[in-house]
DSSP file (Angstrom, degrees, kcal/mol; ACC not computed):
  #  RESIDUE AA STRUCTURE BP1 BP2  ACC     N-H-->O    O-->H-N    N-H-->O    O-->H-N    TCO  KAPPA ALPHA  PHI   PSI    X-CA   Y-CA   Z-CA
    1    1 A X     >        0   0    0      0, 0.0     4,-1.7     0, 0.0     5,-0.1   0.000 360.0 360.0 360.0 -19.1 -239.6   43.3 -155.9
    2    2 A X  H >>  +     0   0    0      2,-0.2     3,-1.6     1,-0.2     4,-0.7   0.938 360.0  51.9-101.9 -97.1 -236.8   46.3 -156.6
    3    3 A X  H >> S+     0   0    0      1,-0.3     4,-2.5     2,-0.2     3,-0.9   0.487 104.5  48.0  -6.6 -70.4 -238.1   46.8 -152.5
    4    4 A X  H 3> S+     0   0    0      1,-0.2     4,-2.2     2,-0.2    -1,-0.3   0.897 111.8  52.8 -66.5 -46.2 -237.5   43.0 -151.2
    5    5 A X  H <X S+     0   0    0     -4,-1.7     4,-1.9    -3,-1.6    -1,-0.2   0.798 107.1  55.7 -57.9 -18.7 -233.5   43.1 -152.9
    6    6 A X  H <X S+     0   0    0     -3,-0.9     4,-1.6    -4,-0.7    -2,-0.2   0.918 112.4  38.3 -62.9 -54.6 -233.0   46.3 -151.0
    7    7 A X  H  X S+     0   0    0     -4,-2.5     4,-0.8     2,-0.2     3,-0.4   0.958 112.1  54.6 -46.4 -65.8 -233.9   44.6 -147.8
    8    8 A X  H >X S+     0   0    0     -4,-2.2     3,-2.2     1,-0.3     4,-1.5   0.954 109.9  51.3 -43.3 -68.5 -232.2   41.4 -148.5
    9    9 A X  H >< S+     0   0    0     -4,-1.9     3,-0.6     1,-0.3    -1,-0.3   0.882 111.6  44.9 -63.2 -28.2 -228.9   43.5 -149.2
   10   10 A X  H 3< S+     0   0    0     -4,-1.6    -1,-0.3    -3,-0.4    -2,-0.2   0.638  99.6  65.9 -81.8 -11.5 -228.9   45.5 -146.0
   11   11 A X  H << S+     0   0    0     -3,-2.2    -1,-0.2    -4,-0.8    -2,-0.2   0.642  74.9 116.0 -89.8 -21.4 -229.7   42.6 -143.5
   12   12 A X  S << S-     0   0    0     -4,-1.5     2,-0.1    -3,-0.6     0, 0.0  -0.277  72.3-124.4 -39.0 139.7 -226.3   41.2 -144.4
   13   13 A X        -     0   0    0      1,-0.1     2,-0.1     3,-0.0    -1,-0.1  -0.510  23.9-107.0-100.1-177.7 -224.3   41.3 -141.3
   14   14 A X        -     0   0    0     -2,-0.1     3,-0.1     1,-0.1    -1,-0.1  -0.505  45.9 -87.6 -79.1 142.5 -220.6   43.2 -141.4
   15   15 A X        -     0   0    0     -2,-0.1     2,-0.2     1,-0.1    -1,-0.1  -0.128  45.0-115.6 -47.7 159.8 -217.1   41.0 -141.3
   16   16 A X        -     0   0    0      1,-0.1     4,-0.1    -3,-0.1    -1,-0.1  -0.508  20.4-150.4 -82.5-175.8 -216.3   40.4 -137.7
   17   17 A X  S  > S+     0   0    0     -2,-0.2     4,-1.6     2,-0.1    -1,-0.1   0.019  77.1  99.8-118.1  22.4 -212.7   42.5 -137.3
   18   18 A X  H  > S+     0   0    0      2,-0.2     4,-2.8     1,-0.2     3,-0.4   0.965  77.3  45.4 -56.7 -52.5 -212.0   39.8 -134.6
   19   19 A X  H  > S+     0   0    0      1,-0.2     4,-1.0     2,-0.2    -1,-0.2   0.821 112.9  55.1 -76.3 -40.7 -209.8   37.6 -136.7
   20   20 A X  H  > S+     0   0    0      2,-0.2     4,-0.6     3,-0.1    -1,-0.2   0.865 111.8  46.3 -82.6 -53.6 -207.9   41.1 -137.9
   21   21 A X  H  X S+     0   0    0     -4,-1.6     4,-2.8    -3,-0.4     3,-0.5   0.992 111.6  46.9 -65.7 -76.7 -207.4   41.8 -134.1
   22   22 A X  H >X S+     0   0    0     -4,-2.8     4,-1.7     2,-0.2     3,-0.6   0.798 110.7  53.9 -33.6 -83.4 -206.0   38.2 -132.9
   23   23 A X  H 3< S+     0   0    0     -4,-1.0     4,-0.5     1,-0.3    -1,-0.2   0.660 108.7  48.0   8.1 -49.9 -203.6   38.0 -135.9
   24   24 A X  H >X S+     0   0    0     -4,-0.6     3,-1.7    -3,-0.5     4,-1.3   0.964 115.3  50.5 -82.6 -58.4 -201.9   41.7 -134.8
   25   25 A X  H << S+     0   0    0     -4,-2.8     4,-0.5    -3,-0.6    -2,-0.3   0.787 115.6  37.0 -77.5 -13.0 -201.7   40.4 -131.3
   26   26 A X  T 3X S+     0   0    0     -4,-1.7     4,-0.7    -5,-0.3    -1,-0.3   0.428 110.2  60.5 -98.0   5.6 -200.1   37.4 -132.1
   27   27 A X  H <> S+     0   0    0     -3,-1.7     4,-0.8    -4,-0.5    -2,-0.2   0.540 115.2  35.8 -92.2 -37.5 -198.0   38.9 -134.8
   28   28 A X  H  X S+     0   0    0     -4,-1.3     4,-0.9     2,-0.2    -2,-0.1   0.614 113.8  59.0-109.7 -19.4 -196.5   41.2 -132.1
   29   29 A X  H  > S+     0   0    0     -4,-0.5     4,-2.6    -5,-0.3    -2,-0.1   0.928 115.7  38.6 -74.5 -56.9 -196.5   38.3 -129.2
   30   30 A X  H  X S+     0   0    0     -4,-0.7     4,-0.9     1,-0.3    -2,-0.2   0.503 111.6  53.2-105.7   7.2 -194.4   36.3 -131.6
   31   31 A X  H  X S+     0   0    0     -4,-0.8     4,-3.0     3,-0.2    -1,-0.3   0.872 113.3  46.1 -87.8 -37.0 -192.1   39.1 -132.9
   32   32 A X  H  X S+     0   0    0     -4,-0.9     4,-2.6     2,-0.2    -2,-0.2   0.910 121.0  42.2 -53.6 -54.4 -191.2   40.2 -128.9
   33   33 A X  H  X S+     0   0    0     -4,-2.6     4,-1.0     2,-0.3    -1,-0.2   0.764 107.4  54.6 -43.9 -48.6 -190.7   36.6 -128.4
   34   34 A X  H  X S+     0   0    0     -4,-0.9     4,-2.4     1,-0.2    -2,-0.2   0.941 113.3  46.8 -88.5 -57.6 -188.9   36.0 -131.5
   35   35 A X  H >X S+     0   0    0     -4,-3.0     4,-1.1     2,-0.2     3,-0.6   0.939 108.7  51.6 -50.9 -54.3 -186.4   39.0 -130.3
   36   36 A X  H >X S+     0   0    0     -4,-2.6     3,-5.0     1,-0.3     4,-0.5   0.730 111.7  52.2 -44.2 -98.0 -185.8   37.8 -126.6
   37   37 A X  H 3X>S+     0   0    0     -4,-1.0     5,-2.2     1,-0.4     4,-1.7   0.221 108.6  42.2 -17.9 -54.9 -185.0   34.9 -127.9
   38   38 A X  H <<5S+     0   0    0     -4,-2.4    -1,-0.4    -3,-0.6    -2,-0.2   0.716 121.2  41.0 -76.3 -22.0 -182.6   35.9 -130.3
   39   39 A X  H <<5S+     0   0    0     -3,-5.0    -2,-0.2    -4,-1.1    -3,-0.2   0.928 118.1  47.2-101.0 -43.7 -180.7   38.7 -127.8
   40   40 A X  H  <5S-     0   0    0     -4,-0.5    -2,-0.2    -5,-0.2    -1,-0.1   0.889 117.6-134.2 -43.4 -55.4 -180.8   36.3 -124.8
   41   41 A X  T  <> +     0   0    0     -4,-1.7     5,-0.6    -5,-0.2    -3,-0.2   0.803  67.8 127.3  78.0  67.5 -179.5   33.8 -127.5
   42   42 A X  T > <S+     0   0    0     -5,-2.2     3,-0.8     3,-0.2    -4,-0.2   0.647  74.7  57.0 -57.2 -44.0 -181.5   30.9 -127.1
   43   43 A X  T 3 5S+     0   0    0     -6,-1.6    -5,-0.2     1,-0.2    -6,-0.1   0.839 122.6  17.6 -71.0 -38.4 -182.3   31.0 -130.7
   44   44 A X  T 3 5S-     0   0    0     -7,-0.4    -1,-0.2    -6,-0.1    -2,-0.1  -0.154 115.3-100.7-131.8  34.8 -178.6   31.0 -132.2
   45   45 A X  T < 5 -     0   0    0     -3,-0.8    -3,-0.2     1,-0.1    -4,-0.1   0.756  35.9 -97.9  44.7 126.1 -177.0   29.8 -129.3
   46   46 A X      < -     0   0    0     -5,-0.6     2,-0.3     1,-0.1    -1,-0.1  -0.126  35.5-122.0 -75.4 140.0 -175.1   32.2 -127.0
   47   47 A X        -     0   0    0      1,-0.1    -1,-0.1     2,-0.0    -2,-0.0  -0.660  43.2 -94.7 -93.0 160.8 -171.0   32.4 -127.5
   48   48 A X        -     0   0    0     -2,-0.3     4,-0.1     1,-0.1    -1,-0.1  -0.253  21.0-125.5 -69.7 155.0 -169.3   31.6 -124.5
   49   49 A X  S    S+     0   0    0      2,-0.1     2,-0.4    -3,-0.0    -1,-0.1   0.535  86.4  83.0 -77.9  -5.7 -168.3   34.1 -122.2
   50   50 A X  S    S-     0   0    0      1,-0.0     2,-0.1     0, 0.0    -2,-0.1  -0.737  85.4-116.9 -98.7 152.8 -164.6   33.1 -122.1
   51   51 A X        -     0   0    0     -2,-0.4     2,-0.1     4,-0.1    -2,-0.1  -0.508  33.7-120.6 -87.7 152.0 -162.5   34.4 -124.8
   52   52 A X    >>  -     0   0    0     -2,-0.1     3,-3.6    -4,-0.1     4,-1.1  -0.401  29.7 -94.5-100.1 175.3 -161.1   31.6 -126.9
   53   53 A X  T 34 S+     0   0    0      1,-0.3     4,-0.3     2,-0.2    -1,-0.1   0.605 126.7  43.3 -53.3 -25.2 -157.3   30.9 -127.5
   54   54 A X  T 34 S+     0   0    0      1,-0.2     3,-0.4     2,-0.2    -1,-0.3   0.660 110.4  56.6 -80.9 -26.9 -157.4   33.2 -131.1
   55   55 A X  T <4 S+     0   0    0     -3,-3.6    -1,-0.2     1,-0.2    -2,-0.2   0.789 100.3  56.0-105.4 -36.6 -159.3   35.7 -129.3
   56   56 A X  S  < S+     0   0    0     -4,-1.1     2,-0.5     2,-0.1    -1,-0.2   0.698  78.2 106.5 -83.6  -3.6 -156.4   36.3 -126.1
   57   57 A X  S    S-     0   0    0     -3,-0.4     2,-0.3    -4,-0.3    -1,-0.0  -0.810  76.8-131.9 -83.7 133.7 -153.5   37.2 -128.5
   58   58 A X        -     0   0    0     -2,-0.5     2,-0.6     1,-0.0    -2,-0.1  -0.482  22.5-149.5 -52.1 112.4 -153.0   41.1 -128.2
   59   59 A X        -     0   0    0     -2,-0.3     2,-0.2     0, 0.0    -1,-0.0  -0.942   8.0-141.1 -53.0 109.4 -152.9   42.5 -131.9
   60   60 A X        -     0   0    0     -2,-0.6     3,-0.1     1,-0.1     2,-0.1  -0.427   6.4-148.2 -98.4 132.4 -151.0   45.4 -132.3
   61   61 A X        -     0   0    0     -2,-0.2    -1,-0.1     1,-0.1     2,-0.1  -0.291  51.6 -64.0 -81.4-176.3 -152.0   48.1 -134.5
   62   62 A X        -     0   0    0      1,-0.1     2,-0.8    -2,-0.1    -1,-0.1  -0.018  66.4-103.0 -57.0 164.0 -149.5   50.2 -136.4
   63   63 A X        -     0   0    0     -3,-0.1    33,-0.2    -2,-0.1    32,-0.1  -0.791  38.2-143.0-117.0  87.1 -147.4   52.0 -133.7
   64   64 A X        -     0   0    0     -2,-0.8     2,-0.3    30,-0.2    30,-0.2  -0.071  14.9-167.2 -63.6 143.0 -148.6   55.9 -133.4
   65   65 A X  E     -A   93   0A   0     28,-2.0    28,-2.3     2,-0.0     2,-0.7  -0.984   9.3-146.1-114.0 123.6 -146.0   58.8 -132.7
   66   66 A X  E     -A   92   0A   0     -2,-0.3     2,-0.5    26,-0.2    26,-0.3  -0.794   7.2-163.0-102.7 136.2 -146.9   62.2 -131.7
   67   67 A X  E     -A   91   0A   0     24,-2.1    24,-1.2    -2,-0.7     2,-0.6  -0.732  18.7-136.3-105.7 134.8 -144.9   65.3 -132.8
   68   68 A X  E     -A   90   0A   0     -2,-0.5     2,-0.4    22,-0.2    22,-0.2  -0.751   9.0-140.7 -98.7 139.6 -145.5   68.3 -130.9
   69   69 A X  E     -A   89   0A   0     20,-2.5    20,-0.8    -2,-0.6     3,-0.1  -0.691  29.6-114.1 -74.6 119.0 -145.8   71.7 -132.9
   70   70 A X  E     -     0   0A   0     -2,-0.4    19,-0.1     1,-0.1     2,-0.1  -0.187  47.6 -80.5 -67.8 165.7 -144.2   74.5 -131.1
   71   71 A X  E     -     0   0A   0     17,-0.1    17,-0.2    15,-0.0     2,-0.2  -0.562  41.1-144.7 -84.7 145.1 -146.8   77.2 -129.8
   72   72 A X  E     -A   87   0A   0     15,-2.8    15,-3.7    -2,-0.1     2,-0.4  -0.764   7.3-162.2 -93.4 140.2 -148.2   80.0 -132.1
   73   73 A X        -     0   0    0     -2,-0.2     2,-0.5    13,-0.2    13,-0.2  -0.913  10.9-169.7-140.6 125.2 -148.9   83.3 -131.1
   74   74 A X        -     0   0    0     11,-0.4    11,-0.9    -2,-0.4     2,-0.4  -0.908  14.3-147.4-149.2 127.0 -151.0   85.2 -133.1
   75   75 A X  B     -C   84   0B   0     -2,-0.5     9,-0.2     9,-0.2     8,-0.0  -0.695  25.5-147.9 -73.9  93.7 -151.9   88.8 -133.0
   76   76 A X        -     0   0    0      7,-0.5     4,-0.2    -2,-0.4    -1,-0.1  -0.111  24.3 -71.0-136.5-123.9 -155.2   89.7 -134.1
   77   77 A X        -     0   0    0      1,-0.2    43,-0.0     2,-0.1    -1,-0.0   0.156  42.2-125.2 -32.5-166.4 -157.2   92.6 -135.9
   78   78 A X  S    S+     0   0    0      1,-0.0    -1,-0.2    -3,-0.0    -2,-0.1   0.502 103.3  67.5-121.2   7.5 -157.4   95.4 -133.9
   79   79 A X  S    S+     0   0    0      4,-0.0     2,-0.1     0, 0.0    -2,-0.1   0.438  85.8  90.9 -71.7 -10.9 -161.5   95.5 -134.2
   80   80 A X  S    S-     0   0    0     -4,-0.2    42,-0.0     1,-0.1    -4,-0.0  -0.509  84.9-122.1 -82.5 161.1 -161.9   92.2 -132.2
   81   81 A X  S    S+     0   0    0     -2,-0.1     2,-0.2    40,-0.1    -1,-0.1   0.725  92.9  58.5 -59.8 -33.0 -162.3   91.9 -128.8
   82   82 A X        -     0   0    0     39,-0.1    -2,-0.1     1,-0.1    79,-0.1  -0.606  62.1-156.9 -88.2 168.3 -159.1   89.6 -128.1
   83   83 A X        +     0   0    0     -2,-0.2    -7,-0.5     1,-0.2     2,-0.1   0.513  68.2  43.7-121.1 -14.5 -156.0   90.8 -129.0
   84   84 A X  B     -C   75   0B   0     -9,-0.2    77,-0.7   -11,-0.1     2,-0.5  -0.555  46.9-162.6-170.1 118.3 -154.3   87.3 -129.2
   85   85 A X  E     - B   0 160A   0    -11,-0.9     2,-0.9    75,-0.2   -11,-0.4  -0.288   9.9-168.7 -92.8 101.4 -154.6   84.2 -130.2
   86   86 A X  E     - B   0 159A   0     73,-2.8    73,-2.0    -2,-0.5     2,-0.4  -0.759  14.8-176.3-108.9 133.5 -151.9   81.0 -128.6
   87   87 A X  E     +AB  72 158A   0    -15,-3.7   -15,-2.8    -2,-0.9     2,-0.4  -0.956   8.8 172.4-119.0 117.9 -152.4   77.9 -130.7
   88   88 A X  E     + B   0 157A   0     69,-1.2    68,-2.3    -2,-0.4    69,-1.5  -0.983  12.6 157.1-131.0 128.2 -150.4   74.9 -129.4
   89   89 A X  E     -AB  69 155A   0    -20,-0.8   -20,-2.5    -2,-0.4    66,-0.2  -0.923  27.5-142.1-153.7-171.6 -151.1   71.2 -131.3
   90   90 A X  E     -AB  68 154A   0     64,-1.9    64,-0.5    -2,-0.3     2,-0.4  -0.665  20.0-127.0-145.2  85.3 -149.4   67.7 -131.9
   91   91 A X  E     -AB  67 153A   0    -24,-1.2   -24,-2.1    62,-0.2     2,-0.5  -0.382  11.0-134.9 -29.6  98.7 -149.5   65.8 -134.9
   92   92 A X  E     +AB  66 152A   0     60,-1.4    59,-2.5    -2,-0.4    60,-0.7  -0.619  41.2 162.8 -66.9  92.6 -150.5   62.2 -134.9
   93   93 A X  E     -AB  65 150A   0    -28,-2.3   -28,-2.0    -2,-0.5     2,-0.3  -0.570  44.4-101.9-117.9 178.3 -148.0   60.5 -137.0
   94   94 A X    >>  -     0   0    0     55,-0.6     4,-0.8     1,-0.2     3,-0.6  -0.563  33.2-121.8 -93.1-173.1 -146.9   57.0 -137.5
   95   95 A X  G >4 S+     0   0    0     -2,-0.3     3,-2.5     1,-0.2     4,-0.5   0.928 107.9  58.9 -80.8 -56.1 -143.4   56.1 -135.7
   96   96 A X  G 34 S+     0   0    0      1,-0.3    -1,-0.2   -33,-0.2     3,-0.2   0.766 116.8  28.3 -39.3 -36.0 -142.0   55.1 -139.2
   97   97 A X  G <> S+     0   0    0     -3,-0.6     4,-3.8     1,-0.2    -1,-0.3   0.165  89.4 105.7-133.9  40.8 -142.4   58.2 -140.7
   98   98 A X  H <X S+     0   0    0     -3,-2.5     4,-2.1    -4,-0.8    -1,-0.2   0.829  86.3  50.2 -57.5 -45.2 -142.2   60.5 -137.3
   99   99 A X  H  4 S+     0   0    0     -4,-0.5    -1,-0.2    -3,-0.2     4,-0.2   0.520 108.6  56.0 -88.9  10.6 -138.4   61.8 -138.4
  100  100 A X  H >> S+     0   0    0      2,-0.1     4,-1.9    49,-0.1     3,-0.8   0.739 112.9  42.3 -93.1 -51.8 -140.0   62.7 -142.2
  101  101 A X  H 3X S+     0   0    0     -4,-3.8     4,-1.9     1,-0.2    -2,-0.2   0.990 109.7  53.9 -67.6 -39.7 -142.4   64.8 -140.5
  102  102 A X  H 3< S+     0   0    0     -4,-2.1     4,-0.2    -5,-0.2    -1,-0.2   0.865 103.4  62.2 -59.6 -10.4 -139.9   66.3 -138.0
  103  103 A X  H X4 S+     0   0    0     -3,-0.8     3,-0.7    -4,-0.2    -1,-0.2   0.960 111.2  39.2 -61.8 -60.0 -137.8   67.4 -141.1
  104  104 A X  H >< S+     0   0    0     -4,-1.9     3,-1.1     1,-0.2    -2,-0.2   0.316  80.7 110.8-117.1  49.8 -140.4   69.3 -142.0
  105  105 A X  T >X S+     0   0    0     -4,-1.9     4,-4.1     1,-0.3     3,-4.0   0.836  75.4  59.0 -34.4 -61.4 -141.8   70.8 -138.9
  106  106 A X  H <> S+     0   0    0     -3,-0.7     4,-1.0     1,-0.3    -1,-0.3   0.860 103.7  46.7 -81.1 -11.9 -140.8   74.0 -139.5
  107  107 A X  H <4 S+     0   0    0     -3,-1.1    -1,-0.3     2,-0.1     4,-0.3   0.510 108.3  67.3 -79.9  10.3 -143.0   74.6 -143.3
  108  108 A X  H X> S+     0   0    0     -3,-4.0     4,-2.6     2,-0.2     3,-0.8   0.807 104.8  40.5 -81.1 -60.3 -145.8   72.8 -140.8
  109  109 A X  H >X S+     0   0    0     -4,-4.1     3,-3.2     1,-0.2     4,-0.9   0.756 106.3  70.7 -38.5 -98.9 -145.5   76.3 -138.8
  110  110 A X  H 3< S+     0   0    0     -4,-1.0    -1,-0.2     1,-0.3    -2,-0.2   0.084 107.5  19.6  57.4 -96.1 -145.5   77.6 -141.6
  111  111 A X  H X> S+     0   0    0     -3,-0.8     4,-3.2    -2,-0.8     3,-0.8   0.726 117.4  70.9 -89.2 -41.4 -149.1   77.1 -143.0
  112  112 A X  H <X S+     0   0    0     -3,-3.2     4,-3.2    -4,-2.6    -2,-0.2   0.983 106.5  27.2 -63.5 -62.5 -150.0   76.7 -139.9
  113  113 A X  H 3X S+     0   0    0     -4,-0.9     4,-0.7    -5,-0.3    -1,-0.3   0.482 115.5  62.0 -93.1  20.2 -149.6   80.3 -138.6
  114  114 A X  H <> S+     0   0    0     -3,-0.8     4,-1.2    -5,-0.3    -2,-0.2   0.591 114.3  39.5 -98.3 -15.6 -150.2   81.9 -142.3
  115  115 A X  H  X S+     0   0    0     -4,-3.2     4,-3.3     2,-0.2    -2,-0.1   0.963 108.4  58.9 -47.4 -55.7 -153.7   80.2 -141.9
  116  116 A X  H  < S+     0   0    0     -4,-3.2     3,-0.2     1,-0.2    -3,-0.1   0.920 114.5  39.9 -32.8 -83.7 -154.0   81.1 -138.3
  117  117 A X  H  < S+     0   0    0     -4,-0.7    -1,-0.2     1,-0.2    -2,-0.2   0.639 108.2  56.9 -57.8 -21.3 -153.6   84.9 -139.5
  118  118 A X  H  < S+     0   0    0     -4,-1.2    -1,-0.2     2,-0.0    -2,-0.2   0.947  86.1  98.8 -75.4 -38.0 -155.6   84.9 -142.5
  119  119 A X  S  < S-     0   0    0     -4,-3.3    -3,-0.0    -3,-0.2     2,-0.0   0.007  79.5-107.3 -39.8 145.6 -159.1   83.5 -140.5
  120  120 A X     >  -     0   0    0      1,-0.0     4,-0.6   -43,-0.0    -1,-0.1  -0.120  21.2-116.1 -70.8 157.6 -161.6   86.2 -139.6
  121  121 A X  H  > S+     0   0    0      1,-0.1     4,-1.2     2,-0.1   -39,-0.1   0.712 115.1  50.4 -65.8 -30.0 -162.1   87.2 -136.2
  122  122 A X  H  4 S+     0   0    0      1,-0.2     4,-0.2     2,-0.2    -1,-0.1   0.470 101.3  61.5 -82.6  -8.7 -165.7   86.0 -136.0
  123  123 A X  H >4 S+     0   0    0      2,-0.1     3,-0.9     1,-0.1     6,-0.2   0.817 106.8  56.5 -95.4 -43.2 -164.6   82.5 -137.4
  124  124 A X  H 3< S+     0   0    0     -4,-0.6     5,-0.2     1,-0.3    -2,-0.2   0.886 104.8  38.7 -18.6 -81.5 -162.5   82.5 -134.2
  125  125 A X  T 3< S+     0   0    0     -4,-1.2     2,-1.1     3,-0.1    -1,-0.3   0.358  85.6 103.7 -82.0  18.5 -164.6   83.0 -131.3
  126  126 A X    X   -     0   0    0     -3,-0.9     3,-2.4    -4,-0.2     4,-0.3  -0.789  68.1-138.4-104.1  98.5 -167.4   81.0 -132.3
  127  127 A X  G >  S+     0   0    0     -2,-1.1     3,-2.5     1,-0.3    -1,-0.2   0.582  99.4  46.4  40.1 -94.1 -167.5   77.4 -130.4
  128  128 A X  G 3  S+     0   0    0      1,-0.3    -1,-0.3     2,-0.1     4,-0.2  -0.067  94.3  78.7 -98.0  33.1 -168.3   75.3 -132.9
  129  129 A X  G <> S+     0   0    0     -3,-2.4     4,-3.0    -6,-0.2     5,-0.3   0.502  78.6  74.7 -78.8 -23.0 -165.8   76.7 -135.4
  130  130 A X  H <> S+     0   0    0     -3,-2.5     4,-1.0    -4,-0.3    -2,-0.1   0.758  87.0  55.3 -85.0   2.6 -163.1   75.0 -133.9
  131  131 A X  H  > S+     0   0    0      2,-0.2     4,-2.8     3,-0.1    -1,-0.2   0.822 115.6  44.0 -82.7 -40.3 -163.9   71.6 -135.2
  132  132 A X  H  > S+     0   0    0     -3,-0.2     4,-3.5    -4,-0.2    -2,-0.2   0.914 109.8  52.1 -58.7 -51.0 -163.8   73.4 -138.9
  133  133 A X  H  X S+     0   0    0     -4,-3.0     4,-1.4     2,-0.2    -2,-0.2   0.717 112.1  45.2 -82.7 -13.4 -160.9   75.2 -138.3
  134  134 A X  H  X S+     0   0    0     -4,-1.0     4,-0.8    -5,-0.3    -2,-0.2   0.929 113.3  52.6 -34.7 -65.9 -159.1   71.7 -137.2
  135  135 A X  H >< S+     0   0    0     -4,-2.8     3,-2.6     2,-0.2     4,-0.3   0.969 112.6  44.2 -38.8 -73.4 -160.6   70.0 -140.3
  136  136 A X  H >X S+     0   0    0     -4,-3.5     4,-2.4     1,-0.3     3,-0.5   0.782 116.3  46.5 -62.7 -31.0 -159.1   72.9 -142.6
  137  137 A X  H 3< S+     0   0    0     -4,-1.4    -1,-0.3     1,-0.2    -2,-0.2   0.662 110.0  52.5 -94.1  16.4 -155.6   72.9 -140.9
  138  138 A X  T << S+     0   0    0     -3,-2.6    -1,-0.2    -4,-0.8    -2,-0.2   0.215 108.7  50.1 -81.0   1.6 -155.3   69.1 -140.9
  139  139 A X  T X> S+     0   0    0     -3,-0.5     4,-3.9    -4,-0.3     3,-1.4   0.587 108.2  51.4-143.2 -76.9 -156.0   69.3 -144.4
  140  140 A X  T 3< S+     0   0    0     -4,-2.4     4,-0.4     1,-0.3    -2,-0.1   0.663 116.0  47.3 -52.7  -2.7 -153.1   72.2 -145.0
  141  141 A X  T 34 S+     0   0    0      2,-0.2     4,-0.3     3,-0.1    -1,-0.3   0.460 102.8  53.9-128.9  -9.0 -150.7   69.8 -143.1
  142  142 A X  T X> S+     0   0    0     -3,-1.4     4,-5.3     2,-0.1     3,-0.9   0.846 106.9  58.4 -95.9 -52.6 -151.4   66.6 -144.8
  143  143 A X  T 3< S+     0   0    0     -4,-3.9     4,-0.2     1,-0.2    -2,-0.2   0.747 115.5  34.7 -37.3 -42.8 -150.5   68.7 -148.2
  144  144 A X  T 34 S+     0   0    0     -4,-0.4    -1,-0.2     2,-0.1    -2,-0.1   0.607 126.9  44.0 -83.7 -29.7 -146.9   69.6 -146.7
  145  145 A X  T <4 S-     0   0    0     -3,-0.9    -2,-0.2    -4,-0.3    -3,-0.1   0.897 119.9 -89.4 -82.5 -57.1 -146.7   66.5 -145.2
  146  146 A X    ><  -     0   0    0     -4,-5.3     3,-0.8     1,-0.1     4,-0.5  -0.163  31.6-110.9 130.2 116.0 -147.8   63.8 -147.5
  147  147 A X  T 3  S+     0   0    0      1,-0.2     3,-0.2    -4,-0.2    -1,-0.1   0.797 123.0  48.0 -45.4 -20.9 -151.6   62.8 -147.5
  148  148 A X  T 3  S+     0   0    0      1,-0.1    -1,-0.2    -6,-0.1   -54,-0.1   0.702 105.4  74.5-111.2 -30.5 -150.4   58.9 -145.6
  149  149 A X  S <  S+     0   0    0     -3,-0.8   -55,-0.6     1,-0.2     2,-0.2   0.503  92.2  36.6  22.7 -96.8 -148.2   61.1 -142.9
  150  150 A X  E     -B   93   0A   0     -4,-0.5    -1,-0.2    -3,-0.2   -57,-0.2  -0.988  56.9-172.6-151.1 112.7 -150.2   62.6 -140.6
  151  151 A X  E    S-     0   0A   0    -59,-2.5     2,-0.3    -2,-0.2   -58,-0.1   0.973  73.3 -15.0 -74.7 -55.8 -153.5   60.8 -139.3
  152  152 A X  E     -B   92   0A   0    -60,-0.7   -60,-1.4   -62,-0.1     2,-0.7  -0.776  55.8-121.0-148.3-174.0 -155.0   63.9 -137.2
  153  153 A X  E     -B   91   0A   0     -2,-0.3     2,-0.9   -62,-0.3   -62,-0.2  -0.909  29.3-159.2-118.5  95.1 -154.2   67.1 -135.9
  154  154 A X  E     -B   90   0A   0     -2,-0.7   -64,-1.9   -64,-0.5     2,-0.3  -0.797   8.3-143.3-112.8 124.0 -154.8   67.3 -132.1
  155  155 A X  E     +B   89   0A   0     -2,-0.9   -66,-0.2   -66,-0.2     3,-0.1  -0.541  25.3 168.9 -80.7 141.5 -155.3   70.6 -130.4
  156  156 A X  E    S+     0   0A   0    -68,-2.3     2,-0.3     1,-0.5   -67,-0.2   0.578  71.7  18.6-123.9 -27.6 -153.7   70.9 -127.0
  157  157 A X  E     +B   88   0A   0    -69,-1.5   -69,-1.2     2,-0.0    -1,-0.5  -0.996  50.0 163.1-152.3 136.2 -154.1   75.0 -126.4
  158  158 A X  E     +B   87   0A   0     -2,-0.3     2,-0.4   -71,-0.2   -71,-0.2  -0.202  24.1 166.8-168.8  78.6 -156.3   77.0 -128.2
  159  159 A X  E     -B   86   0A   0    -73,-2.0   -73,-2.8   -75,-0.1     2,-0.8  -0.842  21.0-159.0-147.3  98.2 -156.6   80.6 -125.8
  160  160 A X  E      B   85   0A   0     -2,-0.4   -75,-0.2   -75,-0.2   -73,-0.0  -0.726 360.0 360.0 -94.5 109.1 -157.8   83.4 -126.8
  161  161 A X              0   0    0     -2,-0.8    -1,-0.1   -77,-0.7   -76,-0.1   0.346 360.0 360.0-114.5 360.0 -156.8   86.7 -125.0
């Protein structure tokens, strides 16, 4: 008898994985679908392509100034391969408080070129230093300035020779 339950259990057949297959392809039919639908925008209705009355007055941001930084000349080591560095930039300010920064322009030099000369030679030439050394004098110039100031730091010349 221990024989005939042995038999019995093994002649059961295996689920089909049919049902497991259909299910994934209609699962994936109706997610593709369910995305055109939505980008096309059948599904949530598409906005019109003219812009409406709210939408054609201009808003005007805050009204940017830029103050230009006179050029910096900087001599350095005498172990590098260049011998000198001209650094030329502009300050992004807003127009309100454009004559606060031009007051104090010249402690902007300042920091600017006692940074300029303390940095390494290798910090220099390296490419992707100059996005660091931006960061760090944008940083020294919002301090002098006044952290609400001066939005960025834009380099205009930056020549090594």
């Amino acid at each position: 008898m221990a024989d005939a339950a042995i038999v019995e259990d093994e002649s059961e057949p295996k689920s089909s994985k049919m049902p497991l297959i259909i299910g994934l392809v209609l699962l994936l039919l109706g997610g593709g679908g369910g995305f055109y639908a939505t980008w096309s925008g059948l599904l949530f209705g598409a906005e019109s392509e003219e812009p409406k009355a709210e939408e054609t007055k201009t808003v005007e941001g805050p009204a940017v100034a830029f103050v230009p930084i006179d050029p910096i000349t900087v001599s350095l080591p005498p172990g590098s391969p260049q011998s000198h560095l001209r650094f030329r930039a502009e300050l992004e300010v807003a127009s309100k408080y454009a004559s606060d920064v031009e007051a104090v322009l010249p402690r902007v030099v300042d920091v600017l070129n006692g940074y300029l000369r303390a940095i390494d030679a290798q910090d220099i030439a390296n490419p992707s230093a100059l996005t660091r050394l931006r960061a760090q004098m944008l940083r020294r110039v919002q301090v002098v300035t006044g952290p609400e100031q001066v939005k960025d730091l834009l380099i205009m010349e930056f020549v090594l020779n």
